[in-house]
C-alpha positions, 0 to 999 in steps of 0.5 A: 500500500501506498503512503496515501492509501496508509493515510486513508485507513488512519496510519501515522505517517512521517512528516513530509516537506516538499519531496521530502520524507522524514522518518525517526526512530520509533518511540520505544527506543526513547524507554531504555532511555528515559526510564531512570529519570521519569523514575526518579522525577515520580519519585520525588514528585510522589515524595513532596504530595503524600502526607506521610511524608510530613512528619519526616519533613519536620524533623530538624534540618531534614524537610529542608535537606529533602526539599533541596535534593528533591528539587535538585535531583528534579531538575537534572531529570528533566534536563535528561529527558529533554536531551534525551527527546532532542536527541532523538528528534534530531535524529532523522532518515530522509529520503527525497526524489533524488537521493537518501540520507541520514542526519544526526544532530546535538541538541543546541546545534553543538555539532551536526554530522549529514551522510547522503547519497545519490537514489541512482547509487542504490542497489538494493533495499531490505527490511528486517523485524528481528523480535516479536516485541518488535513485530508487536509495536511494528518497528525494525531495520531497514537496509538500504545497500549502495555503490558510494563509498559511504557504504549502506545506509541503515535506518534503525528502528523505525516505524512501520519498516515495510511502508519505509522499504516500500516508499524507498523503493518506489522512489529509486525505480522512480528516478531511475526510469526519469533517468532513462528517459532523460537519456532517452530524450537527449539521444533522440536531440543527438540524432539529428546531428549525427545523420547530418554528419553521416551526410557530410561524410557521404557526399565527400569526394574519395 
């Protein structure tokens, strides 16, 4: 199925600019990620509106200390999550009319690394879903084997991996059959010239 037929039934789609896809990594990555944070942000979040923490919070000297830890180990969660999730937004698999590419970009723009390659340096497209949890969620690899020298170009974890292969392939044959009839149009511009040099070279004396 096509990406306009997925939107039909509701699928989530990339987002598009243009000709341009863009796909990130599925939100599960962000889990082994983030978890001791949001752990540690619950946990202090859960510690300041119980009531049985009160009496701990009168004792000499600790209500303070606690309020000092909680808003300091607080605030450095959330910093985590909010680099973590940049990070990840950041991060991004492309692919347009004309070529591939992957993006990789620090939160504050603090360093960018951008690896492309032409659609007509494609060979070969292939999608795994390695486990079942993977299957469950619908994310998995997708493979795209080149001749530039930046070698294959392997999108991880991404969402609906069959769909990315899919629309990677179509725009490949896509431009390589406007290639062909580029090719095509200018050999029929050439042609002209070449009968009018085979005239010329007909009528010259021997």
């Amino acid at each position: 199925a096509s990406w306009r037929e997925r939107r039909a039934v509701g699928a989530l789609l990339p987002a598009e600019t243009d000709d341009r896809i863009i796909w990130r990594k599925h939100w599960m990555v962000l889990l082994p990620k983030l978890w001791f944070s949001l752990l540690i942000l619950g946990f202090w979040v859960i510690e300041a509106i119980l009531p049985w923490t009160t009496p701990l919070r009168n004792l000499p000297g600790l209500g303070s200390a606690m309020t000092i830890i909680g808003i300091i180990m607080s605030l450095a969660a959330v910093a985590q999550v909010a680099w973590v999730v940049a990070n990840w937004h950041n991060d991004t698999y492309e692919v347009t009319d004309d070529e591939i590419a992957h993006v990789e970009k620090l939160p504050f723009a603090l360093a960018e690394n951008r690896k492309s390659a032409g659609l007509g340096r494609l060979q070969n497209v292939e999608m795994t879903i390695p486990t079942p949890w993977h299957w469950l969620f619908n994310y998995g690899t997708v493979i795209c084997q080149t001749a530039a020298e930046e070698g294959d170009f392997i999108f991880y974890s991404v969402p609906d991996p069959r769909a990315v292969a899919e629309e990677i392939q179509t725009r490949m044959e896509r431009y390589r059959r406007r290639e062909e009839n580029i090719a095509a149009r200018k050999r029929a511009q050439e042609l002209p010239d070449w009968f009018e040099v085979y005239r010329s070279l007909d009528h010259e004396p021997v």
